[in-house]
N, C-alpha and C positions, 0 to 999 in steps of 0.2 A: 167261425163261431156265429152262432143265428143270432134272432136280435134279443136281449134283453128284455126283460119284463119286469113288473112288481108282482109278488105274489105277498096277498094280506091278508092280515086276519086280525081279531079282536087277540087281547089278553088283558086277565086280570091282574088287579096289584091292590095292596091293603090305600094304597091315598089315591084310588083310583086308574078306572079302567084306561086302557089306551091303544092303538091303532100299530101293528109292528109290518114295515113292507121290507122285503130283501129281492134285492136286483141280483137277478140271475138269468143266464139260459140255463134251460131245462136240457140243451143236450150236454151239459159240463158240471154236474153237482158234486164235483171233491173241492174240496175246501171250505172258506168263510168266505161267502157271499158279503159284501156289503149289504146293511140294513139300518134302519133308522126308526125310531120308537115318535109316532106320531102322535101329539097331544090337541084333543080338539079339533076343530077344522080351520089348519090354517089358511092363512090369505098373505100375501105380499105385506111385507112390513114385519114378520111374524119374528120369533127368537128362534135361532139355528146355531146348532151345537155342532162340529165336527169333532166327532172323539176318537182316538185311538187306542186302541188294545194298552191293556197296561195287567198284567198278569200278577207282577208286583203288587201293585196297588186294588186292584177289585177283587182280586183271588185269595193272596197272600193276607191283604189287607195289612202291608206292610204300612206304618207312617212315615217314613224317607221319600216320597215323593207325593206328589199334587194332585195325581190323577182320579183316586179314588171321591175326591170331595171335589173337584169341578165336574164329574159326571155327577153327584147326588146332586149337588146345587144349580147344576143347570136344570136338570128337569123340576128342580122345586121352584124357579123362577117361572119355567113354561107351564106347569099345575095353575101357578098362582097368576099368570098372563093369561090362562082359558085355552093358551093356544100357542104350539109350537114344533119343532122339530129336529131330534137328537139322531145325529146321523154318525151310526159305530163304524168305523172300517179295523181291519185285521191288520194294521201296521205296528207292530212290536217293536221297539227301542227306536220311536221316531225313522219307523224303515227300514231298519238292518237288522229288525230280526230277534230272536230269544238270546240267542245263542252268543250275538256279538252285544247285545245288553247284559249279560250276564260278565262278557270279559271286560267289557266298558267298566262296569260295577267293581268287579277285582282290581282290575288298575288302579281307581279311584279310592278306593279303599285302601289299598298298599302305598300312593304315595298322596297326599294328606292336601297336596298343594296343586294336587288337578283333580278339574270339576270334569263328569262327564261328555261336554263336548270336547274335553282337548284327549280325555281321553281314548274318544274316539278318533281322534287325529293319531294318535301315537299309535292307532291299530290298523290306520290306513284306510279308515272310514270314511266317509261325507258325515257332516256334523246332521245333518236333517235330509236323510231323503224319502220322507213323504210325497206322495201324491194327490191331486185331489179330484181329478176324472169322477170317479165314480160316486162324489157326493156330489158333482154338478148335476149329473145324469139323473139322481135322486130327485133334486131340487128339480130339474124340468119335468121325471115326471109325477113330481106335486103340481105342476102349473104354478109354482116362486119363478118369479124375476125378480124381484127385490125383499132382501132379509135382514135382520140385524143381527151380525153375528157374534156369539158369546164367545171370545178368545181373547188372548192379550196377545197373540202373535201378526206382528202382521204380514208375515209370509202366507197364512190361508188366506188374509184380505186382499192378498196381491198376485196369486190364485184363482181365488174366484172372481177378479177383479176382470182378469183378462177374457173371463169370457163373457156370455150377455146377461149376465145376474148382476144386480146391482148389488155394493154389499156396505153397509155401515158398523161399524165394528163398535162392539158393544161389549168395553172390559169388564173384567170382574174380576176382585181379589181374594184369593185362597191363601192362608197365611203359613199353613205350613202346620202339622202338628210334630216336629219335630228340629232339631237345630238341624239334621241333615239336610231333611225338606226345605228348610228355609235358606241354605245353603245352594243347594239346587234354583232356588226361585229367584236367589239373587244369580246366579250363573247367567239365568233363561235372559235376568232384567240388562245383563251385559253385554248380552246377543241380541240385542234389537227390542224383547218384548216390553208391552208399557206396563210395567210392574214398580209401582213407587217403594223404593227399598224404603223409606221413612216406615211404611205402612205393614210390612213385615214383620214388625218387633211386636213380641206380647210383653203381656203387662210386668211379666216376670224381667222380662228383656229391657224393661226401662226400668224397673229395680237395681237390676244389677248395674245397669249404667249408671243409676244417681248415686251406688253405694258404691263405687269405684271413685266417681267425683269427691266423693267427701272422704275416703281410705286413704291417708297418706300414702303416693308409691313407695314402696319398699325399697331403701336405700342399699345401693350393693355391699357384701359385707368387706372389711375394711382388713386385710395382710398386716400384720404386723410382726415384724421380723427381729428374731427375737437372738439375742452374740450366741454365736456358739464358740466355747472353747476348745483351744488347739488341747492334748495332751501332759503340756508343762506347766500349762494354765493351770489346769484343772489340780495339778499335783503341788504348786505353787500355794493356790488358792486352799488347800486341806493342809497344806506344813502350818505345825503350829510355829505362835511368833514368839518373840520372847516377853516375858514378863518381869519388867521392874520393881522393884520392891519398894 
């Protein structure tokens, strides 16, 4: 394979215009090229997003996961920093694809008490195999050595750590518009990412909590075991008795 390049160009957007580069050789264009939506002209120190494909969430526009509002919200923070850079790679179901997200999703759906990474385990998956080669490659050729990057994982941080980028990791919290999503967010927060589950709950979600607090628990309901009569009994008990005069 020859060497890589950026090829760029302008594009427009209603909250403004911005700078799109995809790293590719030109003698291999099947597929999704790695590309990255650059805002303003960054400089070292700048906000850097590594996002991946989430077909659910940007396409679907399903709310059972995260993905759709950490890309909007990343680029509304780089809009509003002057200056930044959102880097998309093609990794579908954190690496493994449409195909084994989709049976990931089934599993997890049919049994109620596994989250998708164990689901993934029970499919014979890797819980995460992303890569991130080709957002360094990006980043060098912006001319970044040092960036702050928006995730709450710190496997990108550790990632891009190893090579000569410098990276300070700069979380951010997406609450989730759904109990699944937020179900999800707590999974991610149990696998390493710094996601304050405190921070998760809407407003509705602390409702319900103070209206449980004050709902007496519902006490179990109470057997009460009631003579049943033999046959003699019963024939006993219907003889008339005698009557004195």
């Amino acid at each position: 394979m020859g060497e890589r390049n950026l090829t760029e160009h302008e594009l427009r957007h209603a909250d403004g215009d911005f700078r799109v580069v995809v790293l590719g050789d030109v003698s291999d264009m099947h597929g999704n090229q790695p590309c990255a939506a650059v805002f303003g002209e960054p400089t070292d120190g700048c906000l850097v997003r590594i996002h991946s494909r989430c077909v659910y969430g940007e396409i679907f526009e399903s709310v059972d996961c995260d993905c759709r509002d950490q890309l909007r919200q990343s680029m509304a923070m780089m809009r509003k920093a002057g200056s930044g850079v959102l880097i998309y790679l093609d990794q579908e179901g954190r690496g493994a694809g449409l195909l084994a997200k989709a049976l990931g999703y089934q599993l997890t759906q049919s049994n109620r008490n596994l989250d998708t990474f164990e689901s993934y385990r029970k499919l014979g998956l890797p819980e995460d195999s992303r890569t991130y080669e080709d957002a360094v490659a990006i980043l060098r050729s912006l001319n970044l050595n040092r960036v702050r990057l928006l995730t709450n994982n710190p496997a990108k941080v550790a990632a891009l750590s190893t090579t000569d980028v410098q990276v300070e990791q700069h979380p951010f919290l997406v609450r989730g518009q759904s109990p699944e999503a937020r179900r999800y967010l707590a999974a991610k927060a149990r696998y390493g990412h710094t996601i304050p589950l405190a921070e998760l709950e809407t407003p509705w979600d602390r409702v319900r909590r103070f209206v449980r607090r004050l709902v007496p628990a519902r006490q179990p309901a109470q057997v009460v075991e009631l003579p049943v009569h033999t046959v003699e009994q019963a024939v006993a008990a219907a003889a008339p008795t005698d009557m004195v005069s």
